[in-house]
C-alpha positions as CSV (number, residue, x, y, z in Angstrom):
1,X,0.0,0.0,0.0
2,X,1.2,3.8,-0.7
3,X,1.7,5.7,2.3
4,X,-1.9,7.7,1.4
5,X,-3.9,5.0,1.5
6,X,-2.2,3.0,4.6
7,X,-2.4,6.3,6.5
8,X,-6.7,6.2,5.7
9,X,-7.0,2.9,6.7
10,X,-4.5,3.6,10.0
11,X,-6.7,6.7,10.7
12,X,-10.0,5.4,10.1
13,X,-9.0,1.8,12.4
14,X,-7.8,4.4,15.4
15,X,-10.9,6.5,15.0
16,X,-13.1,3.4,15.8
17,X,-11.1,2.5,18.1
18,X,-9.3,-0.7,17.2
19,X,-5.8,0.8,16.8
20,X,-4.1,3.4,19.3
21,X,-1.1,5.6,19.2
22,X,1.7,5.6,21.4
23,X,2.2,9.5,22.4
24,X,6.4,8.8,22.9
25,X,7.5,6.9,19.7
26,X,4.0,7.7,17.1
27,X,4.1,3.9,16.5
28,X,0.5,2.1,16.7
29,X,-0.6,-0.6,18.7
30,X,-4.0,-3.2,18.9
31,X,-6.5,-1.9,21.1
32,X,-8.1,-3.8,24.0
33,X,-11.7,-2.9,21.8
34,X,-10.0,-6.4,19.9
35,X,-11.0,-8.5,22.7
36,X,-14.8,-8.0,22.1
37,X,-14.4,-10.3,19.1
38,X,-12.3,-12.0,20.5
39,X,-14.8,-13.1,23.3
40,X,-17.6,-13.0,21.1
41,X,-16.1,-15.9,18.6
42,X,-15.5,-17.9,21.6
43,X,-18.9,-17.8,22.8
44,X,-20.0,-18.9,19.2
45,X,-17.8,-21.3,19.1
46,X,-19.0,-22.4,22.5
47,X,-22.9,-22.7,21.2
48,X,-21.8,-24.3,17.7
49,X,-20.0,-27.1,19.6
50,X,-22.8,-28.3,21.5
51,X,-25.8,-27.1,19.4
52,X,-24.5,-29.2,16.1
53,X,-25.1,-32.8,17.0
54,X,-28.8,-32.1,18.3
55,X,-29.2,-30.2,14.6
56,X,-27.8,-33.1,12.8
57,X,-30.1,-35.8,14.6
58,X,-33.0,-33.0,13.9
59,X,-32.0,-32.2,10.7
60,X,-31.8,-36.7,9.7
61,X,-34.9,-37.8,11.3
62,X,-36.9,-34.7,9.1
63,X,-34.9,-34.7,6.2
64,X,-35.0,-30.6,6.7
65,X,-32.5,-28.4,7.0
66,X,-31.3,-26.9,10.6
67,X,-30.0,-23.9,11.8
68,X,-28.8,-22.3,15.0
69,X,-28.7,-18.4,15.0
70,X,-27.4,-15.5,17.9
71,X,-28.2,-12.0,17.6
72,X,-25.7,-9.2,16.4
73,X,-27.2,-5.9,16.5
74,X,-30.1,-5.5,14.7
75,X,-30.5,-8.9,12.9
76,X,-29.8,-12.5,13.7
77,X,-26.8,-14.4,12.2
78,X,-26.6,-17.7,11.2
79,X,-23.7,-19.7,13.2
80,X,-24.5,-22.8,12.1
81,X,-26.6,-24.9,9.6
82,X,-27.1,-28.6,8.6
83,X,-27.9,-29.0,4.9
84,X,-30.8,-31.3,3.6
85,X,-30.6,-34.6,2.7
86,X,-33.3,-33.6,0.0
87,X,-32.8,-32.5,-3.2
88,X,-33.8,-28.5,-2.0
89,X,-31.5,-25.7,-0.6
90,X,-31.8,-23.0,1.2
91,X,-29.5,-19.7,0.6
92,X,-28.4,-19.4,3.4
93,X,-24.3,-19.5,4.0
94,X,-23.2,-19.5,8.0
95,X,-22.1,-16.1,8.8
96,X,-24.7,-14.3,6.9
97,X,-27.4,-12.0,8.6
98,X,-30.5,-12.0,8.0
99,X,-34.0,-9.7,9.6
100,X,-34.9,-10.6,13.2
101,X,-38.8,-9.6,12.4
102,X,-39.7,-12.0,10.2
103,X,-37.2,-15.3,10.5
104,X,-38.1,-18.3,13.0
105,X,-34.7,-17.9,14.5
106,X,-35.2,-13.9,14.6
107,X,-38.4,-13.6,16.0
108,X,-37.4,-16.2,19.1
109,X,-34.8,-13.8,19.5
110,X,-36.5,-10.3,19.1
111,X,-39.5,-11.4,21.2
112,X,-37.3,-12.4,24.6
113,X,-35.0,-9.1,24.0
114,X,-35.1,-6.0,26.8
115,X,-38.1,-3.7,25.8
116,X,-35.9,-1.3,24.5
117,X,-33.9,-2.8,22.0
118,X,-37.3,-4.8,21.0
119,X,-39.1,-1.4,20.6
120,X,-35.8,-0.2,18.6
121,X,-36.5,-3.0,16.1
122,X,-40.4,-2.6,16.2
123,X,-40.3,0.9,15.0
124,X,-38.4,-0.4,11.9
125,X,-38.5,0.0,8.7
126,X,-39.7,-3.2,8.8
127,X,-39.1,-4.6,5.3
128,X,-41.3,-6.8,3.7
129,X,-40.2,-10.3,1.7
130,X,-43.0,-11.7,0.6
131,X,-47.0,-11.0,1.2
132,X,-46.7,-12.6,4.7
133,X,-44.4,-11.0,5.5
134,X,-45.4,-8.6,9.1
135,X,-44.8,-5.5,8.5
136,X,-47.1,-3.5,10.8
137,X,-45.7,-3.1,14.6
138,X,-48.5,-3.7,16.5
139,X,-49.5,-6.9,14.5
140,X,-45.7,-8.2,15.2
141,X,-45.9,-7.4,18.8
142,X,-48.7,-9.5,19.2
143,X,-46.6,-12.1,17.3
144,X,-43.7,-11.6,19.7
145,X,-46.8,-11.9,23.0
146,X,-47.8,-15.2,21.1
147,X,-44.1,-16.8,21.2
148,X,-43.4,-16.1,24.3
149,X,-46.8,-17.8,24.8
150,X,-46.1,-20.7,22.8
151,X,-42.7,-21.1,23.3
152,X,-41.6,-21.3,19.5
153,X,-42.1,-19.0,16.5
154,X,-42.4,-19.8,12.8
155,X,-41.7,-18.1,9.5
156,X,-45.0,-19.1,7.9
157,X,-43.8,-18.3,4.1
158,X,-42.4,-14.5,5.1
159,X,-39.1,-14.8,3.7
160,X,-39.8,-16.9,0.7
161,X,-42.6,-18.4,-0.6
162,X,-43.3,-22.0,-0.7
163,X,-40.9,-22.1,2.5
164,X,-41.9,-22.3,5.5
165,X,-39.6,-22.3,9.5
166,X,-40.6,-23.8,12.9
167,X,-37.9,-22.4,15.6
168,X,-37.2,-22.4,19.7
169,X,-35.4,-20.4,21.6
170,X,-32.2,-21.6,23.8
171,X,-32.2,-20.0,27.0
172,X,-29.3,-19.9,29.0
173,X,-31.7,-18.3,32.2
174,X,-35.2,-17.4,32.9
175,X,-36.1,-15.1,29.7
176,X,-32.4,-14.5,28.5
177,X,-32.0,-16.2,25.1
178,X,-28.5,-17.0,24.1
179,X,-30.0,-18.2,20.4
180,X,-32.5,-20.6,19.0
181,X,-32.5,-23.3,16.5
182,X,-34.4,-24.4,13.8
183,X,-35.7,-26.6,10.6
184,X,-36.8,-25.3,7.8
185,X,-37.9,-26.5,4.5
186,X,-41.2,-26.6,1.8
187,X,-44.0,-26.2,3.7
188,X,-46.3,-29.0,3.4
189,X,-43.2,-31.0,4.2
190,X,-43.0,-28.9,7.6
191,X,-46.7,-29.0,8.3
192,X,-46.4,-32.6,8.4
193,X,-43.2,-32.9,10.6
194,X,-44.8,-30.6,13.1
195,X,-48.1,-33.1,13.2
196,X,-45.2,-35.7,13.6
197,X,-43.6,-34.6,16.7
198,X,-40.8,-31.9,15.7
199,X,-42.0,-29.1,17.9
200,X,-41.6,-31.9,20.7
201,X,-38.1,-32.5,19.6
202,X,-37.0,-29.0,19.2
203,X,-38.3,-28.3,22.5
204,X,-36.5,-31.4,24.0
205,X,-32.7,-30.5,22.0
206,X,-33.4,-26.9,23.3
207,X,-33.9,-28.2,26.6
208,X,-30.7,-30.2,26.7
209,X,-28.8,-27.4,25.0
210,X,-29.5,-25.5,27.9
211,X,-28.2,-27.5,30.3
212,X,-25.1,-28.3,28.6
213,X,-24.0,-24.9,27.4
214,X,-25.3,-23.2,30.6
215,X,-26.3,-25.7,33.6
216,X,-29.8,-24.0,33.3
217,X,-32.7,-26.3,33.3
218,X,-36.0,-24.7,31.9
219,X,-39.3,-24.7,32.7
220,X,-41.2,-27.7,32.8
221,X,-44.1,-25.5,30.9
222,X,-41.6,-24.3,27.7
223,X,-40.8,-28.2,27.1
């Protein structure tokens, strides 16, 4: 790199706070703001480890695919996925973000988050995917009430159509979500794995999840 262009990158990393200058010799150092990703990857890695056998064994007795997804910011990102052993896929690629308001994964996230941050996300723009797709805040807080209820959420066709998500949350204490998992797939093939037990077994991986990760066992009512 030229000296102009290393210097932008040098000033622009210092100015968010990544780099810092030493005031006696000019030189630049890593910032202790490093650590956050640090101790975030480790947490991921944490949940993918212990989340991905209980997707595969989900993802081979449905023959859908799974995912696991954590919150960052405004939207949830996919940490880990299982692919089908059917002939469809999905596009989605771990690492990638997608909307909190109207993914399985998302909305088991958004509707356990602190009222403020949910109310940050409710008063949107809330963008719309397909014609199912909830757009109007009141109408997705009663969604949110209703999960909370129920104890799963599902994408009923509001990110693609013809596709359709059942998801749980993973709590790691009483209301505090660490992330939720999922299967996804066509929708009449989802219909009928929900009439076939896999809300049970959703329930019952988030469950164990739990006390793995966290040593948190959850309430008899949310299995």
């Amino acid at each position: 790199l030229n000296k102009s262009t290393a210097f932008g990158l040098i000033n622009t990393l210092t100015t968010l706070g990544y780099l810092q200058q030493n005031a006696d010799n000019q030189k630049y150092v890593l910032s202790l703001k490093l650590l956050s990703f640090s101790n975030t990857i480790k947490v991921q890695n944490s949940i993918i480890r212990t989340v991905h056998p209980y997707l595969e064994q989900i993802s081979l007795k449905y023959g859908e695919i799974a995912h696991c997804g954590v919150a960052q910011g405004d939207s949830v990102i996919y940490v880990d996925k299982v692919e089908s052993s059917r002939s469809l896929s999905i596009n989605t690629q771990i690492g990638t973000k997608n909307y909190l308001h109207c993914t399985g994964v998302g909305k088991c996230i958004l509707a356990y988050m602190p009222e403020d941050e949910q109310q940050h996300i409710l008063a949107g723009p809330l963008k719309a995917l397909t014609f199912n797709t909830i757009v109007d805040p009141r109408q997705l807080q009663a969604e949110l009430r209703h999960i909370r209820a129920d104890g799963y959420a599902m994408d009923n066709e509001e990110v693609e159509v013809g596709l359709s998500c059942v998801a749980v949350p993973v709590f790691s204490a009483p209301g505090q979500v660490s992330c939720s998992i999922s299967i996804s797939g066509m929708t009449p093939r989802v219909r009928t794995a929900l009439r076939g037990g896999l809300l049970d077994d959703l329930r019952q991986a988030s469950a164990d999840i739990s006390r793995s990760l966290y040593g948190y066992q959850p309430a008899d009512d949310l299995l």
